[in-house]
NUKE-308543 format. One record per atom (N, C-alpha, C): x, y, z; residue in three letters. Coordinates in steps of 0.05 Angstrom, whole numbers, plus 5000, padded with zeros to 4 digits. Example, Ala and Ser with C-alpha at 12.3 -4.5 7.8 and 13.67 -1.06 7.14 Angstrom:
526448865156ALA
524649105156ALA
526449345156ALA
525749555142SER
527349795143SER
525850015157SER
//
This chain:
702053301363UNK
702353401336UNK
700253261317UNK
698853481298UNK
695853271283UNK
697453201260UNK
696153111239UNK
696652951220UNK
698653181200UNK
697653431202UNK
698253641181UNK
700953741187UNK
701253791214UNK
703553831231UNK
705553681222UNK
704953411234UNK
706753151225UNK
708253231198UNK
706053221182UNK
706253131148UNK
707953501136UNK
707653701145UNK
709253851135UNK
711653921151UNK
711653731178UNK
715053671192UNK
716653551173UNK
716553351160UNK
717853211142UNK
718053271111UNK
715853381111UNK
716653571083UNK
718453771074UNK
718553881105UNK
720554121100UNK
723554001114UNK
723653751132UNK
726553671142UNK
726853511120UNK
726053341104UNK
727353151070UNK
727053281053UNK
724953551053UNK
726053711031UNK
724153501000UNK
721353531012UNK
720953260996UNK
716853230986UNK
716353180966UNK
714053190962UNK
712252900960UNK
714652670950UNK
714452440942UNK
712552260967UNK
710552110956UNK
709551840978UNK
709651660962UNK
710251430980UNK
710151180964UNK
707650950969UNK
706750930949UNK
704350700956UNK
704750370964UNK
704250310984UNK
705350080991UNK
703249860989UNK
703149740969UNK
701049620955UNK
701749290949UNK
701449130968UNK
702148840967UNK
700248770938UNK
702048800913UNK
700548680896UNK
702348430882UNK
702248230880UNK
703648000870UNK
704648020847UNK
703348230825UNK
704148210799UNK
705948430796UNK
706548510815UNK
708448770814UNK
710848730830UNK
710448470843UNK
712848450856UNK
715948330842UNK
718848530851UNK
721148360836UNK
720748140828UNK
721448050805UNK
722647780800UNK
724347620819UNK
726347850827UNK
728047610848UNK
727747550878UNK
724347690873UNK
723647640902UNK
720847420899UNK
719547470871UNK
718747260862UNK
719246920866UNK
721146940857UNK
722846760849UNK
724846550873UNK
723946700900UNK
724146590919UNK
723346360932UNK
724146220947UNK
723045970962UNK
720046110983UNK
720646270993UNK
719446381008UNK
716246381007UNK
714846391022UNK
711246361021UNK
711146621003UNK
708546670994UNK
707646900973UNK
707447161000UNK
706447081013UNK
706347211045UNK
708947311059UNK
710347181055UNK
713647311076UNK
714847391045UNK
715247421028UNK
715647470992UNK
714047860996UNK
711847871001UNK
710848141004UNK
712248191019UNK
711148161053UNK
712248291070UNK
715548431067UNK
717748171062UNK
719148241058UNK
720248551023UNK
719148481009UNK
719048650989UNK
717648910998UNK
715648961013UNK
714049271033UNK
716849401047UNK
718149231069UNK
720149281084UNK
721949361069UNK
723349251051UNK
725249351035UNK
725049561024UNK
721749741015UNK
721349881002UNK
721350111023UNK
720850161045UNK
720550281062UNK
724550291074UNK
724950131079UNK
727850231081UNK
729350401068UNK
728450301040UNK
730750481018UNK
728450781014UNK
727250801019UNK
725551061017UNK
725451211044UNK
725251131063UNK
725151301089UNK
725451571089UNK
727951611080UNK
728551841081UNK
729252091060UNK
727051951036UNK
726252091016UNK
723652191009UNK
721552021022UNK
719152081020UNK
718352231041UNK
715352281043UNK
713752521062UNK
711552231082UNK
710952181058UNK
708551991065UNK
708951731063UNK
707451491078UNK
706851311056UNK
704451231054UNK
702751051042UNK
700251041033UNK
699850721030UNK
698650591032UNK
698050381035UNK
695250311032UNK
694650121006UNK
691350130998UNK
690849871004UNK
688349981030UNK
686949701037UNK
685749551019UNK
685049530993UNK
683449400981UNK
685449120980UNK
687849170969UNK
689848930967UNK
690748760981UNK
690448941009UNK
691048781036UNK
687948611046UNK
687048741046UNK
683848561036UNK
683048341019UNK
684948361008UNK
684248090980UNK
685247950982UNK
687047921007UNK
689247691014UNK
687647581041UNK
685547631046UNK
683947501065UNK
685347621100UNK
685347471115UNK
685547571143UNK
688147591150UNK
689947401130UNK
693047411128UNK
694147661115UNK
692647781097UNK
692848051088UNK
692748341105UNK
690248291118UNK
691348501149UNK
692248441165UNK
693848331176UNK
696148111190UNK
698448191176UNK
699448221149UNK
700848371130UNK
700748651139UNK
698248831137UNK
697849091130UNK
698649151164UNK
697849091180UNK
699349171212UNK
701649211210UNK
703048941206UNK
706148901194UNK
706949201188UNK
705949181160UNK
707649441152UNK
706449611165UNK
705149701170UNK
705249981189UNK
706050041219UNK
706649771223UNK
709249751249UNK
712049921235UNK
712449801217UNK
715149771199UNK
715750061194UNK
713250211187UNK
714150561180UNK
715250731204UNK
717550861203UNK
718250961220UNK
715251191235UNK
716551221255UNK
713551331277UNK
713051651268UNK
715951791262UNK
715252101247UNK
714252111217UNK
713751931207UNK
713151891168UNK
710351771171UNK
707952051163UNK
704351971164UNK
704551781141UNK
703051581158UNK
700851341143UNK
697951461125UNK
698451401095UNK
695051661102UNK
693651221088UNK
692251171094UNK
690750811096UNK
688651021061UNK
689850841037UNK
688550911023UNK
685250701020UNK
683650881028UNK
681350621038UNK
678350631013UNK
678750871006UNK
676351050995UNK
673850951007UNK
673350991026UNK
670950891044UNK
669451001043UNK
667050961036UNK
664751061035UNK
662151021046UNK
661550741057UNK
659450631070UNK
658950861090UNK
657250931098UNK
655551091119UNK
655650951148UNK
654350751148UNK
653850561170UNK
655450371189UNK
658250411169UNK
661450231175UNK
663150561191UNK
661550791183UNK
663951011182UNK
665251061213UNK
663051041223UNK
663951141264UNK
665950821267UNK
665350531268UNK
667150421276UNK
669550361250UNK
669650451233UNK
671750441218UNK
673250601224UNK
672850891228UNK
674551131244UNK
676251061264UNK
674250911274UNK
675450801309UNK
677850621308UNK
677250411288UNK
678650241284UNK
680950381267UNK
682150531247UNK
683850611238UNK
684750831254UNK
683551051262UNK
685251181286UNK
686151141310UNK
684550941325UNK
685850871348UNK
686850561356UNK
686350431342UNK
687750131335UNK
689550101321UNK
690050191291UNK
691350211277UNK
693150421272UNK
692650591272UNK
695250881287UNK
695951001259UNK
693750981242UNK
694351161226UNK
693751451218UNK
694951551198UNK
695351831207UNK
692752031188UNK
691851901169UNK
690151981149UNK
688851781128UNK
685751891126UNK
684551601099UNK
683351771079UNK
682751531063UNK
682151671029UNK
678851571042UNK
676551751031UNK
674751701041UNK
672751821009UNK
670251721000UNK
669751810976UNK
666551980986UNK
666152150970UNK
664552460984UNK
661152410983UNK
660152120969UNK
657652110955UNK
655552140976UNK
656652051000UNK
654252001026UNK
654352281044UNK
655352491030UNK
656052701042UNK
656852791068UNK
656653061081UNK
657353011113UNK
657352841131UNK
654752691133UNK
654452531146UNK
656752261149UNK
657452161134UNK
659051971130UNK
662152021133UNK
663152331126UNK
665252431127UNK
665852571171UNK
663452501174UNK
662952681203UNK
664652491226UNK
664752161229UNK
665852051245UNK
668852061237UNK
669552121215UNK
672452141213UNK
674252421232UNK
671752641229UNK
672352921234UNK
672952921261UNK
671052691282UNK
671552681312UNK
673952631319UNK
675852611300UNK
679152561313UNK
680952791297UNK
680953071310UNK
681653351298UNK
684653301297UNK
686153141304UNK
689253121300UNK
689952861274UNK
687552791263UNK
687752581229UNK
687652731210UNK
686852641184UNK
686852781167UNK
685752571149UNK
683552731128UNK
681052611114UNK
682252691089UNK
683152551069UNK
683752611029UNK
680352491023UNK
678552721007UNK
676752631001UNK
677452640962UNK
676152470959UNK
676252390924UNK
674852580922UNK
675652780895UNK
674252940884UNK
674852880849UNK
675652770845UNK
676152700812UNK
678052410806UNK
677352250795UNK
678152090787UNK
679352070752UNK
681151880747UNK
682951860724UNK
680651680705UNK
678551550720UNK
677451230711UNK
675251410680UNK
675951320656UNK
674451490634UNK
671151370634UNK
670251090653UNK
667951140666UNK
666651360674UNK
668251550696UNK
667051650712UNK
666351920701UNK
667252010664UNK
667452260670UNK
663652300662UNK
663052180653UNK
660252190655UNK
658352350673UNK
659552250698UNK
659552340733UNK
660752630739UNK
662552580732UNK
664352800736UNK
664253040725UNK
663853110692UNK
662753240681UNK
660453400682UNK
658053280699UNK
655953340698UNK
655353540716UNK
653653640713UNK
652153640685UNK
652853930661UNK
655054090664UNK
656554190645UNK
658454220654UNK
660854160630UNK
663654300630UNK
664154450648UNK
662554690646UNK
663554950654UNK
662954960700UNK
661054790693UNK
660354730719UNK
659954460722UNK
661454300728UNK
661453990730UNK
662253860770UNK
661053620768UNK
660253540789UNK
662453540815UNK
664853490801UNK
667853500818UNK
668353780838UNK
666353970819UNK
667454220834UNK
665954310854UNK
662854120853UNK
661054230866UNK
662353920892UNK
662853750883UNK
663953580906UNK
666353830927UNK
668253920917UNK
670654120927UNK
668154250944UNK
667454380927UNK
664854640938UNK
664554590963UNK
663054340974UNK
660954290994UNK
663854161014UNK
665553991005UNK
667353881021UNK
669054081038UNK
669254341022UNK
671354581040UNK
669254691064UNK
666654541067UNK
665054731090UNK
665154511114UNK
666154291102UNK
666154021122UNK
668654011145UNK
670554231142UNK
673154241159UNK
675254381146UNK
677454411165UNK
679354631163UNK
681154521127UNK
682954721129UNK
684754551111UNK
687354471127UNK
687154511142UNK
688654331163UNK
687854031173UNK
685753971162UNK
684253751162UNK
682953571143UNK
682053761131UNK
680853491107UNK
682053671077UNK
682853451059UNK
684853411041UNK
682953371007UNK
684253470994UNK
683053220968UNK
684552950952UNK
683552910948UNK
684452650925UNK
683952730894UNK
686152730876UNK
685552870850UNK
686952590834UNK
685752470819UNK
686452310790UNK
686152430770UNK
687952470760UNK
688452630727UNK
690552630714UNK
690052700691UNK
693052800675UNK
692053090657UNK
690053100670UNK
687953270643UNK
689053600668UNK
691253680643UNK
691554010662UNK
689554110673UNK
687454260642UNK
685054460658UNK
684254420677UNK
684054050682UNK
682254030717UNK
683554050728UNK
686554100732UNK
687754070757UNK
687554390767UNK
688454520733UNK
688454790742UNK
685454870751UNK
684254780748UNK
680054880751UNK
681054770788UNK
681754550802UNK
681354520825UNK
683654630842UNK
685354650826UNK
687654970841UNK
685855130849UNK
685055240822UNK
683655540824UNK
680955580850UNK
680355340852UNK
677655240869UNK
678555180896UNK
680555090905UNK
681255090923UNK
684255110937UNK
685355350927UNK
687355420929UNK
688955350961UNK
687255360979UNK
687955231013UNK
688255001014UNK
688054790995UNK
688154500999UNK
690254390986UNK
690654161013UNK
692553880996UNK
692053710985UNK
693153800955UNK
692553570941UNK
694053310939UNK
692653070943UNK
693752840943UNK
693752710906UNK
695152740893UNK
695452670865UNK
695752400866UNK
694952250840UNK
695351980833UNK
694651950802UNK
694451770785UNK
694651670759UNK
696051940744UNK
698451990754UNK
700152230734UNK
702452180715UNK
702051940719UNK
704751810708UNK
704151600682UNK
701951620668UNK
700451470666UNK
701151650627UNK
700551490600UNK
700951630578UNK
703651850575UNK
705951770595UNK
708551880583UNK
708652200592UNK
706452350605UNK
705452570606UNK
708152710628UNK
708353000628UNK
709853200637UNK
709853180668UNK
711953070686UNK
710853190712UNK
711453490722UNK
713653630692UNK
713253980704UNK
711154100699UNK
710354000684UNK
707254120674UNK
704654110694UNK
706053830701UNK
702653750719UNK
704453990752UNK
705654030756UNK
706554040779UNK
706054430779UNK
707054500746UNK
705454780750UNK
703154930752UNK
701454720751UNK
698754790749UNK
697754720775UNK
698654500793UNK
697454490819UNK
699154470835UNK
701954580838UNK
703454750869UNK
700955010872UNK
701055080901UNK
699955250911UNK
702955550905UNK
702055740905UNK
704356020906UNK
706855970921UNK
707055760942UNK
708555690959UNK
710555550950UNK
710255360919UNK
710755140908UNK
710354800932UNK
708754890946UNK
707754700957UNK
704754540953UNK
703754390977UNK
701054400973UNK
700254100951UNK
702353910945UNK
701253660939UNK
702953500943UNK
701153170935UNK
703053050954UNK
703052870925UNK
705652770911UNK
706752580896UNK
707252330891UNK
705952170880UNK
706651970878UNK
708951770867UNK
710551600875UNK
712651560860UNK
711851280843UNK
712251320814UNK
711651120806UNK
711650810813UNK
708850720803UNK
709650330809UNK
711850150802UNK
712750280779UNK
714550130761UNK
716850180777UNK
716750360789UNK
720250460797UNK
720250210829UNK
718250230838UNK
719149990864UNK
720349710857UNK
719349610831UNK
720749390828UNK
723149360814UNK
724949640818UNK
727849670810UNK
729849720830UNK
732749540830UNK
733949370841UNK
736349710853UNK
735149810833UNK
736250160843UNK
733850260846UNK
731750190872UNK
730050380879UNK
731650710891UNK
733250640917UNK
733750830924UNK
734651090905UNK
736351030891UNK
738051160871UNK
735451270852UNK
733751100844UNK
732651330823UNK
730151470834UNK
729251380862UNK
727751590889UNK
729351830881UNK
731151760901UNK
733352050899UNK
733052230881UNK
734052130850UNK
733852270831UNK
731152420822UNK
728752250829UNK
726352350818UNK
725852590837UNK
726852590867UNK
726752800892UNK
727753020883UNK
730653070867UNK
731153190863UNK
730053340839UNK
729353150822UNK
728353290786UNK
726153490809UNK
724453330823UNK
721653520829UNK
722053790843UNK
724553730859UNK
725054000876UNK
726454260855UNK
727454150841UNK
729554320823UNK
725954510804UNK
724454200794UNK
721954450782UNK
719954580801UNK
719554490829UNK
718954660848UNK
719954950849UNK
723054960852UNK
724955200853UNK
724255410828UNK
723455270814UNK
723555420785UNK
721455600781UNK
718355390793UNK
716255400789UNK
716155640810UNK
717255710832UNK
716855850865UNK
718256180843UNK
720256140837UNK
721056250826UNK
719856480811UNK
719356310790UNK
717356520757UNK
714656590785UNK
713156540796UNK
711256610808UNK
711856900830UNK
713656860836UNK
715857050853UNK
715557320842UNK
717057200814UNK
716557490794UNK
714457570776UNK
712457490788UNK
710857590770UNK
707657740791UNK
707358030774UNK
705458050797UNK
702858070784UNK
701457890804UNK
699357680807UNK
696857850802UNK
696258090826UNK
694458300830UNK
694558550821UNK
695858720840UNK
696758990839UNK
699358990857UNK
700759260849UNK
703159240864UNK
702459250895UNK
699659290910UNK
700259220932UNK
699058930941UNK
698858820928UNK
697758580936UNK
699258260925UNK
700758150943UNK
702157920944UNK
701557670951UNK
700757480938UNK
699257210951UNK
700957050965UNK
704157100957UNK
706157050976UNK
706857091008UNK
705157341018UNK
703557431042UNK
702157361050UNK
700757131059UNK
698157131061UNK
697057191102UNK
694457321097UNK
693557381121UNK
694257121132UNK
694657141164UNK
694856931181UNK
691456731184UNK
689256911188UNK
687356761182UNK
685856681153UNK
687356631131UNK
686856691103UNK
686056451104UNK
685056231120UNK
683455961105UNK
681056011117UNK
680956101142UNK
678956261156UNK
676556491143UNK
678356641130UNK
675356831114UNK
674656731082UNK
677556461076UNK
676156421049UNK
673656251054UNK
674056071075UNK
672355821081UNK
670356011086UNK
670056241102UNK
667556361104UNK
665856531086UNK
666356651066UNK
666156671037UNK
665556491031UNK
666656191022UNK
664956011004UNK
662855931014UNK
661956011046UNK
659855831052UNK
657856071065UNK
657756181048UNK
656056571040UNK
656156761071UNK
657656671089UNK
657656911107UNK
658457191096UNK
660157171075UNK
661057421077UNK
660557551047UNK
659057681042UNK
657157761018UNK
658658031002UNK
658458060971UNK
659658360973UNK
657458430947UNK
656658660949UNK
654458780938UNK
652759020943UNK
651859130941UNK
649759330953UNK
647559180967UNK
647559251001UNK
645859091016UNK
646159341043UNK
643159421049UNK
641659531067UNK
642759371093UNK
643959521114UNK
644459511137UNK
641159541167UNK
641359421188UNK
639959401206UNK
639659721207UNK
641459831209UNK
641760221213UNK
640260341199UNK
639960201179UNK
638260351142UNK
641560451123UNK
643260361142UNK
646060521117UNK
645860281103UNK
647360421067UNK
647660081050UNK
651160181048UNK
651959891056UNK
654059831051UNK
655159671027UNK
657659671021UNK
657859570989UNK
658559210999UNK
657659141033UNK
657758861035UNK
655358791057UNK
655458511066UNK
654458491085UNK
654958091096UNK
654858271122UNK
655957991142UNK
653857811155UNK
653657481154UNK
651957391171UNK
652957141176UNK
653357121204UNK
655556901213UNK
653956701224UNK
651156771224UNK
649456581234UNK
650056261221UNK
650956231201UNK
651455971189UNK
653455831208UNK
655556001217UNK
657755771233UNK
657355691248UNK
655355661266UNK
654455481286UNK
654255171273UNK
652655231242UNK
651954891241UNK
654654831219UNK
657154911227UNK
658854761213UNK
661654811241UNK
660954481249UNK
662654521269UNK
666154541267UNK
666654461245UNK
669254441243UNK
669654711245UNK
668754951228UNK
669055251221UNK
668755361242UNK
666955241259UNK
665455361284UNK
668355311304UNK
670555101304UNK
672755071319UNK
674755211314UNK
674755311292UNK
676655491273UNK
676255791288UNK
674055851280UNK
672956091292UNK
673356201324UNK
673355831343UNK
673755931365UNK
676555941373UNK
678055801360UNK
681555901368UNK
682356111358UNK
681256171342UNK
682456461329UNK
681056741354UNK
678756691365UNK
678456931385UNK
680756781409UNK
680856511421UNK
682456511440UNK
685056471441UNK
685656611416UNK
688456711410UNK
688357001425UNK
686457131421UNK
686457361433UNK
686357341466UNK
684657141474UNK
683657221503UNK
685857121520UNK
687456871508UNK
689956751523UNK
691357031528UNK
691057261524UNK
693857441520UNK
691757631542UNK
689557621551UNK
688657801571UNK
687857611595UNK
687557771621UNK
686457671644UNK
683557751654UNK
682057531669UNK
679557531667UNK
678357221685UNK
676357281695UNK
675557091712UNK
673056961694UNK
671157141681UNK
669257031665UNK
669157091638UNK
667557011623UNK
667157021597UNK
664057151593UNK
663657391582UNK
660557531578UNK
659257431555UNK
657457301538UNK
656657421515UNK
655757631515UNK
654457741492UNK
652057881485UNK
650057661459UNK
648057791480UNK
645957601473UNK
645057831440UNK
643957701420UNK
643657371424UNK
645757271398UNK
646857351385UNK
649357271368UNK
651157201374UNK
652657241401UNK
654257181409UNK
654756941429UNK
652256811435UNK
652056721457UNK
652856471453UNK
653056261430UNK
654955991422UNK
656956101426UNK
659156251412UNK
661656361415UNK
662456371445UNK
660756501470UNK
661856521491UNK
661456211498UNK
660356091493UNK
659555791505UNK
661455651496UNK
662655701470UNK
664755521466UNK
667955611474UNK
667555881475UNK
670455961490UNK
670555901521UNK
667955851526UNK
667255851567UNK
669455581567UNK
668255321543UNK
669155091546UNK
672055081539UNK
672455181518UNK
676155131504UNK
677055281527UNK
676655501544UNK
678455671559UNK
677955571593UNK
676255431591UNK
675455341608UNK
675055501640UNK
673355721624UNK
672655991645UNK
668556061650UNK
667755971675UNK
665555991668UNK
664056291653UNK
661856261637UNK
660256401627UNK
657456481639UNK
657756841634UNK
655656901650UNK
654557131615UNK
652057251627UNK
651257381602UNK
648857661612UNK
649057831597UNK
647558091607UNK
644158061586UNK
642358041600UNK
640558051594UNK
639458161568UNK
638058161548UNK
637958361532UNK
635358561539UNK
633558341551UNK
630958521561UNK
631058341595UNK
630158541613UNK
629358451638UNK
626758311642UNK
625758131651UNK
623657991650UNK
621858001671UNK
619558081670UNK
617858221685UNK
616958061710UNK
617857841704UNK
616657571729UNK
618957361733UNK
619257211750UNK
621157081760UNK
623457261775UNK
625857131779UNK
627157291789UNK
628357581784UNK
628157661753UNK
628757881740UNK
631657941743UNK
632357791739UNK
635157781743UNK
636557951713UNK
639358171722UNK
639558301696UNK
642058151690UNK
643857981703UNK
645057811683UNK
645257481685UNK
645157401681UNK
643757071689UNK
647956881682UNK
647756711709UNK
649756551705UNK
651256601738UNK
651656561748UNK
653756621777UNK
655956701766UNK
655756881793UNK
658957001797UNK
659157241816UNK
661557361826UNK
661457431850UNK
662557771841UNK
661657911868UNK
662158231851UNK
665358311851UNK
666958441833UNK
669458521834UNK
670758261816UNK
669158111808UNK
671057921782UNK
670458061761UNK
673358081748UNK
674658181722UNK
671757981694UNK
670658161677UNK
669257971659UNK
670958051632UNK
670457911614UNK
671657941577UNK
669357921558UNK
668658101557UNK
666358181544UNK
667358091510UNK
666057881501UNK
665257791462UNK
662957781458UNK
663857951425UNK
660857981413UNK
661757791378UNK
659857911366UNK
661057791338UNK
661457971325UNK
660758161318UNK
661058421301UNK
660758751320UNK
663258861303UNK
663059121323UNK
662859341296UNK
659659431295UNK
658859651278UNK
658759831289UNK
656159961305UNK
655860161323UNK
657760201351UNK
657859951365UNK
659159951387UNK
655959911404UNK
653659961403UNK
651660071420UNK
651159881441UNK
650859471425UNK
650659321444UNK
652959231463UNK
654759321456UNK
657759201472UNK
657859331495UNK
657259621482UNK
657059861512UNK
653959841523UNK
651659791516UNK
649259731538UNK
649959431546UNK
650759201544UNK
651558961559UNK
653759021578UNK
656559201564UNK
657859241582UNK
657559421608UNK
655159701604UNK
654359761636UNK
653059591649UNK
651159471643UNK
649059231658UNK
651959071673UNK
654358951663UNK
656158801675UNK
657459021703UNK
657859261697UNK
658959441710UNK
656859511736UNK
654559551732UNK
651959601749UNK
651559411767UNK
652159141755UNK
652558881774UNK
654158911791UNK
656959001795UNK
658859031806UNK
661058911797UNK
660658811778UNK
663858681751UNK
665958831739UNK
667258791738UNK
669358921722UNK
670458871695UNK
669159021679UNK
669559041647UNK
671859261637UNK
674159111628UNK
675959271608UNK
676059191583UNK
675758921578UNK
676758811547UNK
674358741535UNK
673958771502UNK
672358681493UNK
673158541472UNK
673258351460UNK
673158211437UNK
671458091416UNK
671358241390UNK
669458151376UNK
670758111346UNK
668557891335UNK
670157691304UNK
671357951284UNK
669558121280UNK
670358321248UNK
669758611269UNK
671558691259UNK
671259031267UNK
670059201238UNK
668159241240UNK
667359411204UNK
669359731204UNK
670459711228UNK
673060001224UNK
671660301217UNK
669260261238UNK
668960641236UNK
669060701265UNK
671960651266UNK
671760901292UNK
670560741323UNK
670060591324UNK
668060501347UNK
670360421369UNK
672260281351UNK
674460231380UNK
675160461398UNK
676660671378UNK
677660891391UNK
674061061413UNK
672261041399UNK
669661151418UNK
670160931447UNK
670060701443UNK
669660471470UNK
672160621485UNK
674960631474UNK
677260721486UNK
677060921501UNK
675661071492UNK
673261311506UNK
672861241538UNK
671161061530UNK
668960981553UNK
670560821563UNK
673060721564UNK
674860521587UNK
675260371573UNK
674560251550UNK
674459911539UNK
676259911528UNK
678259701521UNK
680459551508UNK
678559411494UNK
679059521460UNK
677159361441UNK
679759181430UNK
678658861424UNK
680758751407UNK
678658571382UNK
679058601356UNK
677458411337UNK
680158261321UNK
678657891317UNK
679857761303UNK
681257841271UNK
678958031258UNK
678658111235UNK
677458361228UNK
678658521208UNK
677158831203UNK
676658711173UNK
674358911165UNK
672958891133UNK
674858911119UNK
677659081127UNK
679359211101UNK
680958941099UNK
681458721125UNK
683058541108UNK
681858351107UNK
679458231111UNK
677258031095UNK
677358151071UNK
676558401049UNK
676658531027UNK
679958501015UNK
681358531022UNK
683458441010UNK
683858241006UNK
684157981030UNK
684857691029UNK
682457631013UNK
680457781007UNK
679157610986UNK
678857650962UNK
680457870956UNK
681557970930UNK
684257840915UNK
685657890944UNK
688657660934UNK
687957370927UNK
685457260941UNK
684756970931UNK
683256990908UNK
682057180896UNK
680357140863UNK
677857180872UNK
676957110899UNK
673557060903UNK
672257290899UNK
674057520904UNK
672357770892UNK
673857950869UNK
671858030852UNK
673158230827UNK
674158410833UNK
675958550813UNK
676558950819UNK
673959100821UNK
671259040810UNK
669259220819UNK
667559240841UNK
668459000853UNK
668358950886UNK
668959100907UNK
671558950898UNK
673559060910UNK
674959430913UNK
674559540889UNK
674459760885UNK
672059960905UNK
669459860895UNK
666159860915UNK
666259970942UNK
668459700957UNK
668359760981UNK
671059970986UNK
672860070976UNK
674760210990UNK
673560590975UNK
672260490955UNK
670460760947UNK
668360870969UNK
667760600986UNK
664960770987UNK
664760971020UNK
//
């Protein structure tokens, strides 16, 4: 189970949004634990444990910021182990670290995911992919990257260089091409609505990890209606500092669990009734791959406009998936979603068609773990002239993937060359079907066409998400 799994098991069995930060800070600790005989050292520990007891089974998360456990020298992470022994084993650790160094990132990963056993870190965006990339090598964690801070330093930073387009969004921007939303997270400091609502609106697939909200007396139904997702889900809460050092922690947890769920209900509610789009379009529905074509949209595969086709037709869009190769996380996304399909057929090999397709078969050869063979596109006048290159023996079943099915022309000249060999081709699978007709033509010719995705519901799911207008959207079902 990955980090995301984990973390919305317990969300939905406590019924619960709340994490608690478990922050060995001395000046925050009870008085009557203060006030103890006890070392300043067994005085924390014991005050962490207690806090974790009486919360267990009210919170989602807990969180724990290395900087504090750090400041206590080597007895401090000696402490910070401690408690994360202490958290029960189903309740994610996310290690609030904001790590940023480049050069620390591959053995710091190492060291917090597989030494330390935690479940997710706060990591800050400035060194870009690169630095965010050794976190990504462990696909069952989970990455909260800072995208806005509360600090009135930073808005300088943050702001820039306009309002209307300021730096936080273009951080969101670039961070949603770095991994799933099943994977990497944000970090939001605010009290300031418009931005929360500006990074709703911006990244409506993500979890937000909230903090400084409690901060100037401010609304938490307010902050909570502007960044639940349609679901009334989709962030993760902090429970105030002040409330840990009260002698009725549990009791006013509880209570605060409940205030939040009761404006959750409310909030799920009014959204319920109100319609968002058109009467046929519900964001309460969402496509099964709807993080899948938004993530591919923001990172320009999927275009909508008047744009000249290879054919000479203009279509009111146009597709180029050539980018997902160099974004591997998207690129893993992309490949479970076809071998969702192929798990459900039988087949000894895997075909590309050259040459768009040919990573896709290479990475399904590996996840399905079925060798790959491939049909030539041109025969080669010298060497062995071989018309499909890769071994394999005649009368094995092949599964012919492409990436896009327009014409049908290359699926059916790759798929005779397989047939001429002596292979046996029934199924084909390819990413977007553009929906003229081509399946039922292959159906024709013997083939079982199957595609991950058709234009009409990429054009919708990207209508229900905002990324495209009514004159878009309109464009393509006109034309």
């Amino acid at each position: 189970m990955n980090f995301f799994e984990k973390l919305n098991q317990v969300i939905n069995t406590k019924e619960t949004l709340l994490i608690v930060g478990l922050d060995p800070n001395p000046e925050m600790m009870p008085k009557f634990l203060a006030d103890s005989q006890q070392s300043l050292m067994e005085n924390l520990e014991t005050w962490l444990t207690l806090i974790i007891e009486e919360t267990k089974d009210l919170v989602c998360a807990y969180k724990p910021t290395l900087g504090f456990y750090e400041a206590l020298g080597s007895k401090g992470l000696e402490l910070l182990l401690n408690i994360i022994t202490a958290i029960p084993d189903e309740i994610p650790i996310i290690l609030d670290a904001k790590h940023g160094d480049l050069n620390t990132s591959t053995i710091f990963a190492k060291t917090l995911f597989e030494k330390w056993k935690v479940d997710a870190v706060t990591v800050t965006p400035y060194a870009g992919q690169d630095h965010i990339a050794p976190f990504l090598l462990y696909p069952d964690h989970g990455i909260f990257v800072l995208c806005h801070t509360s600090n009135p330093g930073a808005v300088s930073l943050q702001e820039y260089p306009t309002e209307d387009a300021p730096f936080y969004l273009q951080v969101i921007k670039e961070a949603k091409t770095w991994a799933t939303p099943e994977q990497l997270f944000l970090e939001v400091g605010t009290t300031n609505l418009e931005v929360i609502k500006k990074i709703r609106s911006f990244a409506p697939e993500r979890l937000l990890l909230m903090r400084s909200i409690w901060s100037q007396g401010n609304e938490i139904k307010e902050i909570l209606k502007v960044a639940l997702n349609s679901s009334g889900e989709g962030v993760l809460i902090p429970i105030p500092q002040d409330l840990l050092q009260s002698k009725n922690l549990r009791e006013e947890v509880k209570n605060l669990k409940e205030s939040i769920n009761q404006y959750r209900n409310n909030i799920t509610q009014s959204l319920q009734n109100c319609d968002l789009w058109s009467p046929n379009v519900c964001l309460l529905s969402p496509h099964p791959y709807q993080d899948l074509i938004l993530q591919l949209y923001d990172i320009g595969c999927l275009l909508f406009g008047e744009y000249v086709q290879a054919s000479g037709a203009t279509f009111s869009y146009y597709i180029d998936l050539r980018k997902i190769i160099s974004k591997p996380q998207l690129f893993h996304q992309v490949l479970t979603a076809y071998a969702d399909i192929l798990k459900s057929l039988k087949f000894e090999r895997i075909a590309g068609i050259p040459y768009g397709s040919l990573p896709t078969a290479t990475g399904l050869s590996l996840m399905l773990h079925h060798p790959m063979i491939y049909p030539r596109k041109e025969v080669k006048a010298h060497g062995t002239r071989r018309l499909i290159e890769g071994d394999f023996n005649v009368g094995e079943k092949v599964v012919v993937v492409d990436d896009i099915l327009i014409t049908g022309k290359s699926v059916k000249e790759g798929s005779e060359k397989l047939l001429s060999s002596g292979l046996i081709v029934e199924d084909i699978v390819v990413f977007i079907d553009h929906e003229q007709g081509v399946k039922d033509t292959l159906k024709d010719k013997g083939y079982n066409a199957y595609s991950v995705l058709t234009i009409s519901e990429i054009t919708e799911t990207l209508y229900k998400a905002g990324r495209i207008n009514e004159q878009q959207y309109q464009s393509f079902f006109n034309h």
